[in-house]
SEFIVO-541117 format. One line per field, with one value per atom (N, C-alpha, C, CB): residue number from 1; chain; y, x negated, z. Coordinates in Angstrom, 1 decimal, padded with zeros to 4 digits. Each point is the difference from the previous one (the first is absolute). Glycine has a CB too. Example, Ala and Ser with C-alpha at 12.3 -4.5 7.8 and 13.67 -1.06 7.14 Angstrom:
2
k: [1/1/1/1/2/2/2/2];
c: [A/A/A/A/A/A/A/A];
c2: [-005.7/001.2/001.2/-001.2/002.3/001.1/001.1/-000.6];
c1: [-013.2/000.9/-000.9/001.9/-001.5/-000.9/000.8/-001.2];
c3: [007.8/000.0/000.0/001.2/-001.9/000.0/000.8/-002.2];
***
This chain:
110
k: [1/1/1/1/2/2/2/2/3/3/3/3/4/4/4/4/5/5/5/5/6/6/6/6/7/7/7/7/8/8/8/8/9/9/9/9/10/10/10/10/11/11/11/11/12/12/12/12/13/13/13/13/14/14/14/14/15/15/15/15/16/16/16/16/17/17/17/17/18/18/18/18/19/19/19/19/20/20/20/20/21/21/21/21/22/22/22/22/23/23/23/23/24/24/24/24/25/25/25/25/26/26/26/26/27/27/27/27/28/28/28/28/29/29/29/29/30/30/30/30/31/31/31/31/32/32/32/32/33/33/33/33/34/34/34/34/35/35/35/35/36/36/36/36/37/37/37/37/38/38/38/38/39/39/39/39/40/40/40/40/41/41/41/41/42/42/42/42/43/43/43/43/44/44/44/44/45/45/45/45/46/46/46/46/47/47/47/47/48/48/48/48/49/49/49/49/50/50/50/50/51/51/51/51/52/52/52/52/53/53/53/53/54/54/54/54/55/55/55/55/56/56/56/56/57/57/57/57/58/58/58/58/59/59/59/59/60/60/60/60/61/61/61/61/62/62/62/62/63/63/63/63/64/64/64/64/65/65/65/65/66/66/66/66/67/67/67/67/68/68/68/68/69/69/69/69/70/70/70/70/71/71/71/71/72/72/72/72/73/73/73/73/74/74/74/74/75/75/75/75/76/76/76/76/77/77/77/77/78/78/78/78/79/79/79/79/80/80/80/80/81/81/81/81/82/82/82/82/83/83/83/83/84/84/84/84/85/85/85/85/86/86/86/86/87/87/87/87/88/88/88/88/89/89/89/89/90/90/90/90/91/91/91/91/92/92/92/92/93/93/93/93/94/94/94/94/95/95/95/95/96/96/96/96/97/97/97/97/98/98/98/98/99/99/99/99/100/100/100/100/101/101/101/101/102/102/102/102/103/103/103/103/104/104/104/104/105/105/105/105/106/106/106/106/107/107/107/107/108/108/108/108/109/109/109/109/110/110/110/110];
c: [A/A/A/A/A/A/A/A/A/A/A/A/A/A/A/A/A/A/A/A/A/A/A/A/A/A/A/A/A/A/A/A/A/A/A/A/A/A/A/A/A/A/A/A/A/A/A/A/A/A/A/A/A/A/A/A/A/A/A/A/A/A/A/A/A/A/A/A/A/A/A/A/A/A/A/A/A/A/A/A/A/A/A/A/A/A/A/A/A/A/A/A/A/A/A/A/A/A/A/A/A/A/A/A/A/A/A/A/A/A/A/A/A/A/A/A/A/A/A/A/A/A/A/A/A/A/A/A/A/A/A/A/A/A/A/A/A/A/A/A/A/A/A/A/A/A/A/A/A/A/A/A/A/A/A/A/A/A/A/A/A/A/A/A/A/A/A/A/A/A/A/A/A/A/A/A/A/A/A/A/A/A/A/A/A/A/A/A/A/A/A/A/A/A/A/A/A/A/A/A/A/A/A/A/A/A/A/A/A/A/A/A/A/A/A/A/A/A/A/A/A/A/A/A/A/A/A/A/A/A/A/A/A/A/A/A/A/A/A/A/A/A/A/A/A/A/A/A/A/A/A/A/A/A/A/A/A/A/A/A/A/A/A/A/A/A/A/A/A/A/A/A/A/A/A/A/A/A/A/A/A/A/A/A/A/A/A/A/A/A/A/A/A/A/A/A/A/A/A/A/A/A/A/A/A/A/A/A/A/A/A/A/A/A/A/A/A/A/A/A/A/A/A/A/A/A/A/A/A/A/A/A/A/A/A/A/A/A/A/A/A/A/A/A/A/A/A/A/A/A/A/A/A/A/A/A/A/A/A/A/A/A/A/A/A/A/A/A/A/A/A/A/A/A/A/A/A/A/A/A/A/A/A/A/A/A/A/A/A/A/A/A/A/A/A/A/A/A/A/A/A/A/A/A/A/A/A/A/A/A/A/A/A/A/A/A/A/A/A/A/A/A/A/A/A/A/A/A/A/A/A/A/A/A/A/A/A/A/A/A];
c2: [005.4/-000.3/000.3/-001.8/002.7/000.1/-000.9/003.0/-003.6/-001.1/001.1/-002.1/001.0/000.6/000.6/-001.5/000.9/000.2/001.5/-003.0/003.1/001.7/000.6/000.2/-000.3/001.2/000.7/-002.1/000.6/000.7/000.4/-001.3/003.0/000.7/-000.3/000.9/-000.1/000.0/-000.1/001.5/-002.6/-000.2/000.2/-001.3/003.0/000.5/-000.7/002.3/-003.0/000.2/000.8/-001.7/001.9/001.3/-000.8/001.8/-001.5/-000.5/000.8/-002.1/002.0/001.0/-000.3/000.1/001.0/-000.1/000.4/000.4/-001.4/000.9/000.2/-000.8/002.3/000.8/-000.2/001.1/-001.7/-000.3/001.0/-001.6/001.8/001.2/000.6/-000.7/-000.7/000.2/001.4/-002.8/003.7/000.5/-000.5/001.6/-002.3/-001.1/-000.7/-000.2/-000.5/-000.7/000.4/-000.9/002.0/000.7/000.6/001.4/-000.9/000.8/-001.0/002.2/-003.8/-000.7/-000.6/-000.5/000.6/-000.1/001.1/-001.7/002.7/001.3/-000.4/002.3/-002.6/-000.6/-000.7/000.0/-001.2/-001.1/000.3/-001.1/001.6/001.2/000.3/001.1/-000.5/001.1/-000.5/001.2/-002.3/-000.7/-000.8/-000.2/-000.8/-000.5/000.6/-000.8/002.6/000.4/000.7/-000.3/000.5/000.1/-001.0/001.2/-002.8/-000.9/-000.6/000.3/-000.1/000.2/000.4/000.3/001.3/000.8/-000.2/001.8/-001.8/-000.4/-001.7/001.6/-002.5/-000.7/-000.1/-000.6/001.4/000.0/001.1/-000.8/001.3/000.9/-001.3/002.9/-003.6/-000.7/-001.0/000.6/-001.3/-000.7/001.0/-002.0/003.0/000.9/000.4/000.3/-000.8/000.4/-001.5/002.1/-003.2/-001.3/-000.8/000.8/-000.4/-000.1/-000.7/002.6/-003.2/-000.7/-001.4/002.1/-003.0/-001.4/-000.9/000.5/-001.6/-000.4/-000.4/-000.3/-000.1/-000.7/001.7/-002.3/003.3/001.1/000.6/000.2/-000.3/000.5/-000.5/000.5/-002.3/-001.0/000.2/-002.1/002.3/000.4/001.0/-000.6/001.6/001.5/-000.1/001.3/-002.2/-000.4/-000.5/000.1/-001.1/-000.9/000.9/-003.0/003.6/001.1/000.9/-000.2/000.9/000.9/-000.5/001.2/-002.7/-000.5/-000.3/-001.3/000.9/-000.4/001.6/-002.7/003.4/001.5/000.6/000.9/-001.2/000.7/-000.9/000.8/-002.2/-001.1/000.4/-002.3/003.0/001.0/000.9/-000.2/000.6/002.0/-000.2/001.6/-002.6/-000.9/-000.7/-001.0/000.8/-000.9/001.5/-003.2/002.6/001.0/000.2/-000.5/-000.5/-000.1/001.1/-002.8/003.1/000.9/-000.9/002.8/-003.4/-001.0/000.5/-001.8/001.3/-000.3/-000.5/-000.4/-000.7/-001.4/001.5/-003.6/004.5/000.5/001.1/-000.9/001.1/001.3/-000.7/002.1/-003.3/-001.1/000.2/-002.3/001.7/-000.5/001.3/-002.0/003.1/001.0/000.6/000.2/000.1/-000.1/-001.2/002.0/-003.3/-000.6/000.0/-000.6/000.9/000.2/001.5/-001.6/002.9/000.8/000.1/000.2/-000.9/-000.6/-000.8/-000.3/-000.8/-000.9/001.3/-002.7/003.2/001.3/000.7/000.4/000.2/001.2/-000.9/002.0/-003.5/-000.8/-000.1/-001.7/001.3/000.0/001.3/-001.9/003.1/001.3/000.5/000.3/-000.7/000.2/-000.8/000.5/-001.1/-001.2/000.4/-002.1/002.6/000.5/001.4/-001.1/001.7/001.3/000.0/001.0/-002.2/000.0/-000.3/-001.3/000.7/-000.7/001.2/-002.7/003.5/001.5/001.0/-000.1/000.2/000.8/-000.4/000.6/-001.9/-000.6/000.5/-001.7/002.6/000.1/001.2/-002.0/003.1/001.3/-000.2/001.5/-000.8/-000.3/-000.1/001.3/-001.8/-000.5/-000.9/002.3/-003.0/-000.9/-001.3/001.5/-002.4/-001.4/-000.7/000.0];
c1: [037.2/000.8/-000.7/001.1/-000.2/-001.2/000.7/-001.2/000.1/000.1/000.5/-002.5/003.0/000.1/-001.0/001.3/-002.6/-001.3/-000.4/-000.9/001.7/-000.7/000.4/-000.6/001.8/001.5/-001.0/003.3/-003.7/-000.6/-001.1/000.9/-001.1/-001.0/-001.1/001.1/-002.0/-001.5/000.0/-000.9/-000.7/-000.4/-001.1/001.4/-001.9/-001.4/-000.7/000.9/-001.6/-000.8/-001.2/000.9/-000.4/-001.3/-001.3/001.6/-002.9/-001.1/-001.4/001.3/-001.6/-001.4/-000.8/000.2/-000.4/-001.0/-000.9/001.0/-002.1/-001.5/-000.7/-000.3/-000.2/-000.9/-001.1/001.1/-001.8/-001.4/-000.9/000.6/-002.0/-000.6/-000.7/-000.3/000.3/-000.4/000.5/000.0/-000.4/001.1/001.1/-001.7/001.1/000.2/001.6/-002.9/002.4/000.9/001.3/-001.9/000.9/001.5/001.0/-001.7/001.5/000.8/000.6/-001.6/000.8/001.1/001.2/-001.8/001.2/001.4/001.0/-001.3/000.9/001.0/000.9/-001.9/001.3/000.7/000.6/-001.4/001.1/001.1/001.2/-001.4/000.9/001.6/000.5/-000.5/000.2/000.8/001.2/-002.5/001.5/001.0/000.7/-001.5/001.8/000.3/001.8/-002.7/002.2/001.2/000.6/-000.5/000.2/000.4/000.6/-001.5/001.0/000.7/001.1/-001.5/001.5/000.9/001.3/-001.8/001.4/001.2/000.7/-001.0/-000.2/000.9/001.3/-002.7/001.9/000.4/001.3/-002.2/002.4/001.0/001.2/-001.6/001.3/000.8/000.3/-001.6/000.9/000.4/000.7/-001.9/002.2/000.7/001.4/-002.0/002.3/000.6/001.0/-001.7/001.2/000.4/000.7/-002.1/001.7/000.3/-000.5/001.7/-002.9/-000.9/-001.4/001.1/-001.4/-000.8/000.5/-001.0/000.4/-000.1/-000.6/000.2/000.2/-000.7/-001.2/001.7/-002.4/-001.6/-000.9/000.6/-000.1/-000.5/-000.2/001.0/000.1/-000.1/-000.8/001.6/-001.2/-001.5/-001.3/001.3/-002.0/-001.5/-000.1/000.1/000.7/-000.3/000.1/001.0/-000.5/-000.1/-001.1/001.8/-002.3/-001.0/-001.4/001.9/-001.9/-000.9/-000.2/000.7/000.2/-000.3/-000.4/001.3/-000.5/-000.4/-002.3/003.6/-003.7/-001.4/-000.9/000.7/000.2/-000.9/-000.2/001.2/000.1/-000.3/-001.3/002.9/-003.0/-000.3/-001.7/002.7/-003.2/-000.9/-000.4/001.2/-000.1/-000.4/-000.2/001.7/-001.4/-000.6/-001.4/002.5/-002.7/-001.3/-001.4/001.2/-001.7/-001.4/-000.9/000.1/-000.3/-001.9/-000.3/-000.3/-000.7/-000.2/-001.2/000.7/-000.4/-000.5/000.1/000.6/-001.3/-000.1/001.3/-002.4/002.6/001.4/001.0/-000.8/000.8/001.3/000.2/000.1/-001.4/000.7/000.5/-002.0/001.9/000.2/001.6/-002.3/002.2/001.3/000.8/-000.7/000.4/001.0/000.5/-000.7/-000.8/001.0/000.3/-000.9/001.1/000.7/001.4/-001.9/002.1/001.3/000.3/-000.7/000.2/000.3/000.7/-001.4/000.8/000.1/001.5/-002.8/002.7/001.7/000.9/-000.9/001.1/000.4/000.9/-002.6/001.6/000.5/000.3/-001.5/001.6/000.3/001.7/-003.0/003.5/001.1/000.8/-001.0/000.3/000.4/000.4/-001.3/000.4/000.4/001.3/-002.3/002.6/000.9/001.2/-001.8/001.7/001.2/000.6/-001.4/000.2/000.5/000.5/-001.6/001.3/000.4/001.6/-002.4/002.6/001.6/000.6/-000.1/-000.6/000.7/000.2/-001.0/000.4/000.2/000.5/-001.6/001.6/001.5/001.2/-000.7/001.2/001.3/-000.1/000.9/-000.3/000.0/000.9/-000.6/000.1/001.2/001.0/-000.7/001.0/001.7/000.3/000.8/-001.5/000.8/-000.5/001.0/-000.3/-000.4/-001.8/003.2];
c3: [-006.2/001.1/001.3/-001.3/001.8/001.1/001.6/-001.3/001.8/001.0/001.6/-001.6/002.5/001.5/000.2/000.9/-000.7/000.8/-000.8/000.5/-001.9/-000.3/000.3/-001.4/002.3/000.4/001.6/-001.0/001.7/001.4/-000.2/001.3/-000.1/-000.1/000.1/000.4/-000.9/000.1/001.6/-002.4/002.5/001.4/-000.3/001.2/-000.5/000.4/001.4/-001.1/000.9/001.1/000.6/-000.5/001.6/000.3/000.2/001.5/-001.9/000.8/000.1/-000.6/001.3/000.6/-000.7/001.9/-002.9/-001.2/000.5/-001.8/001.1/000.6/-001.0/001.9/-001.8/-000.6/000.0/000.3/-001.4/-000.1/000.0/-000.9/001.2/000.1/-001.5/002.7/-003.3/-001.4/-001.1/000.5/-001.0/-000.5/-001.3/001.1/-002.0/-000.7/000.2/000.3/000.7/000.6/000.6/000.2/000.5/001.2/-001.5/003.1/-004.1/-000.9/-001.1/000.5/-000.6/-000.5/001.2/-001.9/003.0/000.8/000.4/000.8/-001.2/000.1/-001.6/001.7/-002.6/-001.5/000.7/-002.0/002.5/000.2/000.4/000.4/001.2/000.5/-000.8/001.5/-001.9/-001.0/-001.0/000.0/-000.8/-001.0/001.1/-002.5/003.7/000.4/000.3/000.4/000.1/000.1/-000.6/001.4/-002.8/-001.5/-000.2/-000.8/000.6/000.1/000.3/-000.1/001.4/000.9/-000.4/001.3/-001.5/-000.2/-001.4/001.6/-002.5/-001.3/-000.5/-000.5/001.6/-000.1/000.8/-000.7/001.7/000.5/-000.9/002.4/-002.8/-001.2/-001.4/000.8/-001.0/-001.1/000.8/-001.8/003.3/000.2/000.3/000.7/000.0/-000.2/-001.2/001.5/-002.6/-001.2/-000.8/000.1/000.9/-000.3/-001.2/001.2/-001.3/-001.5/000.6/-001.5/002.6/000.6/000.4/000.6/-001.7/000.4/001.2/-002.2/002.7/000.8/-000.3/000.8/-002.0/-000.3/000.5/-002.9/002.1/000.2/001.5/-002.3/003.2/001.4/000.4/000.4/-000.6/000.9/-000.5/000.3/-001.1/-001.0/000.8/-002.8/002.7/001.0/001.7/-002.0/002.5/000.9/000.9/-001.0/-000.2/000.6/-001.0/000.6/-001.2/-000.2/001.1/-002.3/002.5/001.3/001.0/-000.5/001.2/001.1/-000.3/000.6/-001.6/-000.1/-000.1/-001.3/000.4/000.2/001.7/-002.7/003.4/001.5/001.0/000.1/-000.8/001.0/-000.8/000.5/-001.2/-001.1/000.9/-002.3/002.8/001.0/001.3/-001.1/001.4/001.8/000.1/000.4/-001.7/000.4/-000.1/-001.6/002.6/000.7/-000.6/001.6/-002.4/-000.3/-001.0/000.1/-000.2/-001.4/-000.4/000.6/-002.0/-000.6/-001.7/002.1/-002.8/-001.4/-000.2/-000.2/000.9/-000.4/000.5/001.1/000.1/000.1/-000.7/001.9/-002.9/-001.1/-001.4/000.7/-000.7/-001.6/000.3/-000.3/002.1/000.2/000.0/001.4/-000.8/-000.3/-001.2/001.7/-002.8/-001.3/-000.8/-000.2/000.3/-000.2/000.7/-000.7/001.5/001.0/-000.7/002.7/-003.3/-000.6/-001.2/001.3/-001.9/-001.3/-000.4/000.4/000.2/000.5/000.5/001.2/-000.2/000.4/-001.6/002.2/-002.4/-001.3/-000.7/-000.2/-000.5/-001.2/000.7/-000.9/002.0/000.4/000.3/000.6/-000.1/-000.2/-001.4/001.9/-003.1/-001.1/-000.5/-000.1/000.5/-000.5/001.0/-001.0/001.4/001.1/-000.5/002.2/-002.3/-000.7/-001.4/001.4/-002.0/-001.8/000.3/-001.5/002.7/-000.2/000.4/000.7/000.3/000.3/-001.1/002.1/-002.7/-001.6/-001.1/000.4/-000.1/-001.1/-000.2/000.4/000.9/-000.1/000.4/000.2/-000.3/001.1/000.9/-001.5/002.6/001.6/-000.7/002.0/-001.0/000.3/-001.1/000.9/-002.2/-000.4/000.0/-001.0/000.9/000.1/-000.7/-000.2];
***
């Protein structure tokens, strides 16, 4: 059954990523992007397709909102490379599970 809250669009928020100088670092936050707007888009194709539940949108929701709030913070630290592949990690576990519900069915059917 899919709920109201999966019918309304994805809400991107923009925010001023910062690039650490680490190389390490700076290239797991180019990953993050990356899957973020993979995410994004797939997920918006599986609500599109009316095959996205509401538990699913919110997890991806409040996943991305903590992965961007991940690409704002400054420091280049030990704690902020744990934290970013952990925030990588959650990332792809929800991208995977997004994409399985997209290959369940071929376009266009229920």
């Amino acid at each position: 059954m899919v709920e109201e809250e999966a019918a309304s669009p994805v809400e991107v928020t923009e925010v001023e990523v910062v690039y650490p100088l680490d190389p390490q670092l700076r290239e797991r936050v180019i990953e993050i992007e990356r899957m973020l707007q993979e995410l994004d888009r797939d997920l918006e194709s599986l609500r599109a397709s009316g095959r996205a539940d509401a538990i699913l949108v919110q997890t991806c929701r409040k996943l991305a909102d903590r992965a961007r709030d991940a690409l704002v913070k400054g420091e280049d630290s030990e704690f902020r490379l744990r934290r970013l592949e952990m925030t990588s990690n959650s990332l792809a576990t929800a991208w995977r599970q997004v994409r399985s519900r997209l290959a369940e069915y071929p376009r266009g059917m229920p």
